[in-house]
C-alpha positions in Angstrom: -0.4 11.0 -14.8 -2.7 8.0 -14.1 -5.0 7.4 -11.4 -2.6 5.1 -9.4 -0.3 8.0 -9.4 -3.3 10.8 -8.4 -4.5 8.6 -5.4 -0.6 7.9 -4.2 -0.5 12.3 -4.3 -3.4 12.2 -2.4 -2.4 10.0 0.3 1.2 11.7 0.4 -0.5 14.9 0.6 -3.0 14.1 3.2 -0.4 12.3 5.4 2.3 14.6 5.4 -0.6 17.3 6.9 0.1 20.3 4.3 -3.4 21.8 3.8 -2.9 22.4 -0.1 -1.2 21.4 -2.7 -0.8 22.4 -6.8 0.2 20.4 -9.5 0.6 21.7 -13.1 1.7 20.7 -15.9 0.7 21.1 -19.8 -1.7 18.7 -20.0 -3.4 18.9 -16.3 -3.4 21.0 -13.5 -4.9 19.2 -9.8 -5.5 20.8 -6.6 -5.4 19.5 -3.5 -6.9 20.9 -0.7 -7.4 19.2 3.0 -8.6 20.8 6.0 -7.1 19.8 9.5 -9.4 17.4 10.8 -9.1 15.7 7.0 -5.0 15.4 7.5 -5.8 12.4 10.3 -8.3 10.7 7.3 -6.6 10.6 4.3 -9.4 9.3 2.6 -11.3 12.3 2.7 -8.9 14.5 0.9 -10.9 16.9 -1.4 -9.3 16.7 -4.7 -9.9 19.2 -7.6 -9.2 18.1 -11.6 -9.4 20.6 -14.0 -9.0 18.7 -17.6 -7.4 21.7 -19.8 -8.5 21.3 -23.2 -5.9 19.7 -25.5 -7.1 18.4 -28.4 -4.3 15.8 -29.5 -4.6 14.5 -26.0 -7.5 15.1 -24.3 -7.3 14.0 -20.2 -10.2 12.2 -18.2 -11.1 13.7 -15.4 -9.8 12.2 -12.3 -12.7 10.6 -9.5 -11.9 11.7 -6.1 -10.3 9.3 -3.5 -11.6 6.5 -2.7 -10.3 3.6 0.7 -9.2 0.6 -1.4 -10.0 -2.9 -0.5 -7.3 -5.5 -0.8 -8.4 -7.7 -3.5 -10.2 -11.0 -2.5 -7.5 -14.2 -3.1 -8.2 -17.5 -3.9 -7.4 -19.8 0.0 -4.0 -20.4 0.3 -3.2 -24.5 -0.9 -0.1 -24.5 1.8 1.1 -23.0 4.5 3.1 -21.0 3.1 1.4 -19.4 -0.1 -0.8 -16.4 0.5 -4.3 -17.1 2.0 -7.5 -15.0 1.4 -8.1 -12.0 3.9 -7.9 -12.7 7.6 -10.6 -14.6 9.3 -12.7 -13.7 12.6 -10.2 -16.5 14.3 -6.8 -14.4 13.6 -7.9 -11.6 15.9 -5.5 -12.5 18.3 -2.7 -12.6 15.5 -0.9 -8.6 15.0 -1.4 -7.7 10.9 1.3 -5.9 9.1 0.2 -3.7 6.7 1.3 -2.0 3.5 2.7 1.2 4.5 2.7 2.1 0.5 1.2 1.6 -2.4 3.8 -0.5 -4.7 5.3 -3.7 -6.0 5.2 -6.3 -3.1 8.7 -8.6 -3.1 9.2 -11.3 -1.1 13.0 -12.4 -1.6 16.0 -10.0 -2.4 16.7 -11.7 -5.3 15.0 -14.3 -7.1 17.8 -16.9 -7.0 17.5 -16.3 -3.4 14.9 -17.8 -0.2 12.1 -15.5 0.8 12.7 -13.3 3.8 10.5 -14.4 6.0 7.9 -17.8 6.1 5.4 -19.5 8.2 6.7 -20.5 11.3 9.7 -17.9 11.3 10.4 -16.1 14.6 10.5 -12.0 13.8 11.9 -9.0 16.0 11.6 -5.1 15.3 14.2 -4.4 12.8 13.9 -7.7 10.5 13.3 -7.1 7.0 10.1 -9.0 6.2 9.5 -7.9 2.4 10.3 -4.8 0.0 7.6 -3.0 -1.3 9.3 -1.2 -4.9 7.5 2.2 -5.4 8.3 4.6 -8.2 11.4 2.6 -8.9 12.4 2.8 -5.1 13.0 -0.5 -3.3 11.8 0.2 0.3 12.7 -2.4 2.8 9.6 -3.2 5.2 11.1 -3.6 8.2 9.2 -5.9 11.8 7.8 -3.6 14.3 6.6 -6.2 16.1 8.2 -9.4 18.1 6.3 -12.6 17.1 6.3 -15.4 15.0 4.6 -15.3 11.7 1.6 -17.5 10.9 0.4 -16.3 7.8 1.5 -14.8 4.5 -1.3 -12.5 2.8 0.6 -11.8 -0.4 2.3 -13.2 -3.4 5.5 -12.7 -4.4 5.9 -9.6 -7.2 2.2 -8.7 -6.6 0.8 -5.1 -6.6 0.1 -4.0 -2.9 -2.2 -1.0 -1.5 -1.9 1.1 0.8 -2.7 -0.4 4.5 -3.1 -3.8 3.0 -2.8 -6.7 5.3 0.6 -8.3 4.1 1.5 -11.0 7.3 -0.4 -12.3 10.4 2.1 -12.5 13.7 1.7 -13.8 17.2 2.7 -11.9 19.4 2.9 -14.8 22.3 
């Protein structure tokens, strides 16, 4: 298990508000324990690594979680291409966020047009990406009624958790 996978655990753990949880296996055993004013933080999740001594294979010991940044990205050459993290002047624009930590896909296929683009009018239910996750493709669907203005992401690029992905206006 690698760390992506540990700090994914963690966040499933500490959103879905169980207080503990044990994972073992032959070459590691992690505990996960979170108290009930942590549940509403996930990022405070107390986790517990206990390396068991292997010697073909020996484990690292895992850090505990930390909030990821989205990683800075160069300004955006078109209106259309991923720009670098919102600005002070798109506070009035609605940001949707990674709900998951995966594989960020704009178009369904790639023979075929993205699913949404500057300038496109959204409604709840519109698919505006998928977001592939453990070999899952999860549709991420509007929950907003606006009209987008910017893309934050590339095309088949990894995506955190609660990472800005699109700037909509709401008006």
């Amino acid at each position: 298990m690698d760390i992506k996978e540990i700090q994914n655990l963690i966040r499933f753990v500490a959103r879905s508000g169980a207080t503990e949880v044990n994972l073992e296996t032959e070459e590691f055993k992690i505990n996960i324990k979170t108290s009930a004013d942590q549940a509403a933080m996930p990022e405070q999740a107390v986790v517990q690594h206990v390396a068991q001594v292997i010697p073909a294979a020996p484990v690292a010991a895992a850090p505990a979680a930390v909030p990821s940044a989205p990683a800075a990205e160069a300004p955006a050459a078109s209106a259309d291409t991923p720009a670098s993290a919102p600005s002070a002047d798109d506070d009035k624009y609605i940001t949707v966020k990674s709900p998951m930590i995966g594989t960020l896909y704009r178009r369904p296929t790639p023979e075929k047009d993205t699913f949404v683009s500057v300038g496109d009018e959204i409604k709840p239910g519109d698919v505006l990406c998928i977001i592939e996750a453990m070999k899952l493709f999860n549709e991420i669907e509007s929950e907003v009624t606006g009209k987008v203005v910017k893309v934050l992401v590339d095309d088949q690029t990894p995506v955190e958790f609660d990472q800005p992905l699109f700037l909509v206006d709401p008006s």
